[in-house]
SEBA-201568 format. One record per residue: residue in one letter; x, y, z of N, C-alpha, C, CB in turn. Coordinates in steps of 0.2 Angstrom, whole numbers, padded with zeros to 4 digits, always signed. Each point is the difference from the previous one (the first is absolute). Glycine has a CB too. Example, Ala and Ser with C-alpha at 12.3 -4.5 7.8 and 13.67 -1.06 7.14 Angstrom:
BEGIN
A+0066-0028+0039-0004+0006+0000+0004+0006+0000-0009-0006+0006S+0007+0011-0010+0004+0006+0001-0004+0005+0003+0006-0003-0010
END
This chain:
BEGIN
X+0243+0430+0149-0007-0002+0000-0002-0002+0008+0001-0004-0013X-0005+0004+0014-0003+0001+0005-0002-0008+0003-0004+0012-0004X+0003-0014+0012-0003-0005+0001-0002+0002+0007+0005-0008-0007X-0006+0012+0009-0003+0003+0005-0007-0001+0002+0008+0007-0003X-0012-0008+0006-0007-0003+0000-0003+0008+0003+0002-0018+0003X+0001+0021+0001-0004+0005+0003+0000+0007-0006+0005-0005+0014X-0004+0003-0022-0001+0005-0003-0005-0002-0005+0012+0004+0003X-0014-0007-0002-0007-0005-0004-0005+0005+0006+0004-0018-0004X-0008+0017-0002-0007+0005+0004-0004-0004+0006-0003+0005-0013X+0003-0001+0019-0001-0004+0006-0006-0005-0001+0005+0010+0006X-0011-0011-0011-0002-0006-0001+0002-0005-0003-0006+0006+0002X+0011-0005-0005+0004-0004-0002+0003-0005+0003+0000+0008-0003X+0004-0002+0009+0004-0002+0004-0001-0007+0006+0002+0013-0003X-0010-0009+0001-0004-0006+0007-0001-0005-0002-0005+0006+0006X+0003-0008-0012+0001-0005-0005+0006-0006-0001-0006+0009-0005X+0010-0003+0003+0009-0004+0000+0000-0002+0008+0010+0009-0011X-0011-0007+0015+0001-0003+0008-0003-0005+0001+0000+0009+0005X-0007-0009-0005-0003-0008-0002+0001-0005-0001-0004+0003-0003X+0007-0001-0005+0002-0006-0005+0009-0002+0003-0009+0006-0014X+0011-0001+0017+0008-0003+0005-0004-0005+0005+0009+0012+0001X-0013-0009+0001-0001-0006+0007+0000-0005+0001-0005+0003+0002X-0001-0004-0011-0001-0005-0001+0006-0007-0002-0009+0009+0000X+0012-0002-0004+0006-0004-0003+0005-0002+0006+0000+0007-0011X+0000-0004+0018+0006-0002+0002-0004-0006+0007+0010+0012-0005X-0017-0013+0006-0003-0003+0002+0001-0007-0003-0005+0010+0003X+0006-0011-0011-0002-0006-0003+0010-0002-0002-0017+0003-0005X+0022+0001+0005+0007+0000+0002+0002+0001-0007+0001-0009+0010X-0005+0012-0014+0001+0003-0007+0005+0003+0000-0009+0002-0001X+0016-0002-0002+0004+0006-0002+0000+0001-0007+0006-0002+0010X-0003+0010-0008-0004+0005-0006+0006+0006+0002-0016-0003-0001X+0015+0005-0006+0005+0009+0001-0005+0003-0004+0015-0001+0002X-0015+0008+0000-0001+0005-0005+0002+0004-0002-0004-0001+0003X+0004+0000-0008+0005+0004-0006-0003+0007-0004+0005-0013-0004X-0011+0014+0006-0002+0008-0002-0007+0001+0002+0008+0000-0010X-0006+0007+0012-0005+0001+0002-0005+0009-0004+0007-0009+0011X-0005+0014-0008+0000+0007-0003+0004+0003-0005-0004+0000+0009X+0004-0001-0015+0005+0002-0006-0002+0008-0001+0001-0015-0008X+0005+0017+0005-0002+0007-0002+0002-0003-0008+0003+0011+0012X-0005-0004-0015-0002+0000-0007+0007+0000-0002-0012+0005-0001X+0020-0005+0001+0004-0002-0003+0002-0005+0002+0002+0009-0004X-0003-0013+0012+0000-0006-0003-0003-0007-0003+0004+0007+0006X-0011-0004-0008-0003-0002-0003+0001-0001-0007-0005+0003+0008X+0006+0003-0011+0003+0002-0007+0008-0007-0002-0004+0017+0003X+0007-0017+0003+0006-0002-0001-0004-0008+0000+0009+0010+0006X-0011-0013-0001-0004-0007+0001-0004-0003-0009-0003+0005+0016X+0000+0000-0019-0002+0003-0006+0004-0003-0006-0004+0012+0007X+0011-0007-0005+0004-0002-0008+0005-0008+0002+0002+0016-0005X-0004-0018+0009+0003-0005+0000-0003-0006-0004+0004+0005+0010X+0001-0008-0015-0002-0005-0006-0004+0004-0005-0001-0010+0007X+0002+0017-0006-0004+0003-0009+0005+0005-0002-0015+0001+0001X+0023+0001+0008+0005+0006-0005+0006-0005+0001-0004+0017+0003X+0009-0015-0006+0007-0003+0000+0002+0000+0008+0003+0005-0014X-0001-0008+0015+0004-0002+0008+0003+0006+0003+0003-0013-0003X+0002+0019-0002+0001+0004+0002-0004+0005+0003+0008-0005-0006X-0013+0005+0002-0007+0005+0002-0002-0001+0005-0004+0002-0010X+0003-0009+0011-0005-0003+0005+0005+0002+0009-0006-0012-0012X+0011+0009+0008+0007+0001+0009-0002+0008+0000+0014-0009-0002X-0014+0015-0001+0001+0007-0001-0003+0001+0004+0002+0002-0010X-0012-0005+0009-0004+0004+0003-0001-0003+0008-0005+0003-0012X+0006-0009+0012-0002-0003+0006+0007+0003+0005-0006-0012-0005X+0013+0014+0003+0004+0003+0004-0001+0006+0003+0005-0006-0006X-0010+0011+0001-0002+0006+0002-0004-0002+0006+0001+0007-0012X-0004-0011+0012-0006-0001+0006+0002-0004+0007-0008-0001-0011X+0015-0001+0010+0004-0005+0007-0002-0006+0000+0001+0008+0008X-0004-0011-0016+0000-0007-0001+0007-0003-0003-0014+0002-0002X+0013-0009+0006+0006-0001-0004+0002-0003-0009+0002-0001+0013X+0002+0001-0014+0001+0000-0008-0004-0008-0001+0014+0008-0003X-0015-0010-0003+0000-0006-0002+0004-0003-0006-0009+0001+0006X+0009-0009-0004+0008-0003-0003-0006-0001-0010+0010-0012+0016X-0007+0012-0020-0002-0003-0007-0007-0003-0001+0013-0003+0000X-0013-0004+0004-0004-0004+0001-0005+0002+0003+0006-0006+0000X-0007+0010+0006-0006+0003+0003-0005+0007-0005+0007-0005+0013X-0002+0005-0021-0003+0005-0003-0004-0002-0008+0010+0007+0007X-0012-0013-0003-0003-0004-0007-0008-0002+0003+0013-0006-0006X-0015+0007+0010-0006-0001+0001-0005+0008+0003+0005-0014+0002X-0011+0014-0005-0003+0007+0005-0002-0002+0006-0005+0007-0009X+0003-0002+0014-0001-0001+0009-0007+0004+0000+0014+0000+0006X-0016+0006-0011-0005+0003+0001-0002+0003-0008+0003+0001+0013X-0010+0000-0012-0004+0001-0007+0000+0009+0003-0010-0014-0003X+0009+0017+0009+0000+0006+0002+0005+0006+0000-0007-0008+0004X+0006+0011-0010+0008+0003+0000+0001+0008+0006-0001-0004-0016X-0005+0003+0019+0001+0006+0008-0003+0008-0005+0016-0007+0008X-0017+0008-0014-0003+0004+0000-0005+0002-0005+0008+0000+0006X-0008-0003-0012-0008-0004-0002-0002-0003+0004+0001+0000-0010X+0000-0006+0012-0003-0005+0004+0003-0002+0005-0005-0003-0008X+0001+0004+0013+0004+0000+0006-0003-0007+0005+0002+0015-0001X+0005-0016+0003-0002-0004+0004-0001-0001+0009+0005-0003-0011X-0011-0002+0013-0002+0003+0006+0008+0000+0005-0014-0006-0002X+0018+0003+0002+0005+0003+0004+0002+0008-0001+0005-0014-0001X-0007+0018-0003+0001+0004+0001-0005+0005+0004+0006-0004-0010X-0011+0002+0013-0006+0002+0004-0001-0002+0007-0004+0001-0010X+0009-0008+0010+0001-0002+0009-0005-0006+0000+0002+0012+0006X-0005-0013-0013-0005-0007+0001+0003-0006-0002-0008+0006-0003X+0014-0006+0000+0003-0008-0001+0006+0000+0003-0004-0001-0012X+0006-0006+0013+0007-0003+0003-0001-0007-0003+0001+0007+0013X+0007-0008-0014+0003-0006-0003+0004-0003+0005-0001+0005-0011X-0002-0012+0010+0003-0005+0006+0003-0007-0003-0010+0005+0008X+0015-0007-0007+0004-0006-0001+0000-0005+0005+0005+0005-0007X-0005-0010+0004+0002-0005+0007+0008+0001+0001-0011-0012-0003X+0013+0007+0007+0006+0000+0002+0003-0008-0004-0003+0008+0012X+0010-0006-0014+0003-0008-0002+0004-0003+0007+0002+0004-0015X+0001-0010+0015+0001-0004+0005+0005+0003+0005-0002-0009-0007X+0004+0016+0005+0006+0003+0001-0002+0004+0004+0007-0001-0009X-0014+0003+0010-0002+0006+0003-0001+0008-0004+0005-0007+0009X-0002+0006-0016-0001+0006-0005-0006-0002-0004+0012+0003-0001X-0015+0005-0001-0004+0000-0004+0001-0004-0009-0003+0011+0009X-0001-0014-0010+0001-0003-0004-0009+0000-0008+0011-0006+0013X-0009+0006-0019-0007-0002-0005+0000-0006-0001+0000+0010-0006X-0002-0012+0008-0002-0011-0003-0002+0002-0006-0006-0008+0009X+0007+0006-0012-0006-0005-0006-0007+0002+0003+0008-0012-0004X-0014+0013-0001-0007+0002+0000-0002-0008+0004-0002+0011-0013X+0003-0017+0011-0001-0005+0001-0001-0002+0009+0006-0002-0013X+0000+0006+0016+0004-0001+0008-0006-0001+0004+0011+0009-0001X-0014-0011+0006-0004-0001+0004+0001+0007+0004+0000-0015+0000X+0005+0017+0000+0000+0007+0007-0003+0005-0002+0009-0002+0004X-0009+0005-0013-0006+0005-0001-0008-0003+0002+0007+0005-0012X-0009-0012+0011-0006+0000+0004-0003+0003+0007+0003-0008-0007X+0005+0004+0010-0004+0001+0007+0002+0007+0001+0001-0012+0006X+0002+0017-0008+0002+0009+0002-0008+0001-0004+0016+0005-0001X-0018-0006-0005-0004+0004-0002-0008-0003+0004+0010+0003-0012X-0010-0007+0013-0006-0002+0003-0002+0001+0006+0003-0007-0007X+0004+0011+0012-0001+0003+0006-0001+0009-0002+0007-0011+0008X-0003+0011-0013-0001+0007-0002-0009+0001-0003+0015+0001-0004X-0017-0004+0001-0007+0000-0001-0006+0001+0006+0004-0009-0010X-0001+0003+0015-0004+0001+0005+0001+0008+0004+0000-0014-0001X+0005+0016-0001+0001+0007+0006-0003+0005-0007+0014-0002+0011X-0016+0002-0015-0006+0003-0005+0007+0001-0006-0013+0010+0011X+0017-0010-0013+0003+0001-0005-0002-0004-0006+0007+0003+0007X-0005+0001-0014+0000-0004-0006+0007-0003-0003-0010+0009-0002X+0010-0014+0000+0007-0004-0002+0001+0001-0007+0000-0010+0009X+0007+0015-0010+0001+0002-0007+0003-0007-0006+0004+0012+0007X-0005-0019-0004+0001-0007-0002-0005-0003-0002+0006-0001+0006X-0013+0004-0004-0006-0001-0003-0001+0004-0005-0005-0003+0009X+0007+0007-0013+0002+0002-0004+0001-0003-0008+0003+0006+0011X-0007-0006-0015-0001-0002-0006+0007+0003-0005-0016+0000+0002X+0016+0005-0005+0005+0005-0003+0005-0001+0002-0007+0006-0001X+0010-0006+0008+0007+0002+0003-0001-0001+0006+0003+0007-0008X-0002-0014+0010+0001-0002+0005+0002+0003+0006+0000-0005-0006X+0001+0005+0010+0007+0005+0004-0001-0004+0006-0001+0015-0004X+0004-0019+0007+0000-0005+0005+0003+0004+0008+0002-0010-0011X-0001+0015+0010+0004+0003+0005-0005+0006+0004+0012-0003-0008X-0018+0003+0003-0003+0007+0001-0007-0002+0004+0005+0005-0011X-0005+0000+0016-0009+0000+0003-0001+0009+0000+0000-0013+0009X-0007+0014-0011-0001+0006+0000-0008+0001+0003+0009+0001-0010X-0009+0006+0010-0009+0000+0001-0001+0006-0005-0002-0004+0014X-0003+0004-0019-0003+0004-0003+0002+0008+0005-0010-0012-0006X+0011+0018+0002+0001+0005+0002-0006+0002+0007+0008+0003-0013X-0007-0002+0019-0004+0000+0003+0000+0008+0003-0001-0014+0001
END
């Protein structure tokens, strides 16, 4: 899976640059954890927490994701199975951003954590939507722009 920023559609791109500036202007740290997905790694992203752990390792392996343990196969990560419904990372409009934990690795707080505010609140200002504002299915990690 991708985290490459120069494979996001170049208005995109000029967007996610902004919203870095800003972030490293105000001493924000953050990683990106995705960016341009193709449609089997999506699919894989997909069966995770609805196929048995061995399915889920199967598909993410074919793609050069790496497996996951038991526990990371009991919750879903996405409503978009990549090819009825597709998700904007598959078109270069979305990217998914974590803050950092004390260690310098990417890390998911709790929805509660003060650090989704302050990412998503600079992500808004560089014109993004926050997949956290999200009624149905949160997605705390996600900013996107309507397909453009």
């Amino acid at each position: 899976m991708s985290r490459d920023i120069s494979l996001l559609k170049p208005s995109v791109q000029d967007m996610v640059y902004q919203a870095i500036a800003i972030m490293k202007a105000q001493s924000v740290q953050y990683a990106i954890t995705s960016t341009l997905r193709t449609v089997a790694e999506q699919q894989a992203l997909y069966a995770q927490g609805r196929q048995p752990i061995d399915v889920v390792n199967e598909l993410r392996v074919k793609t050069g994701m790496g497996p996951l343990g038991p526990s990371d196969n009991t919750y879903t990560v996405t409503n978009c199975d990549g090819v009825k419904t597709l998700s904007n990372h598959q078109s270069g409009c979305a990217i998914d951003i974590v803050p950092l934990d004390k260690n310098g690795n990417p890390s998911w707080p709790d929805k509660s954590d003060g650090q989704w505010k302050i990412i998503s609140d600079i992500m808004k200002i560089a014109g993004f939507q926050w997949g956290g504002d999200w009624a149905k299915f949160p997605d705390y990690p996600h900013y996107e722009l309507k397909e453009i």
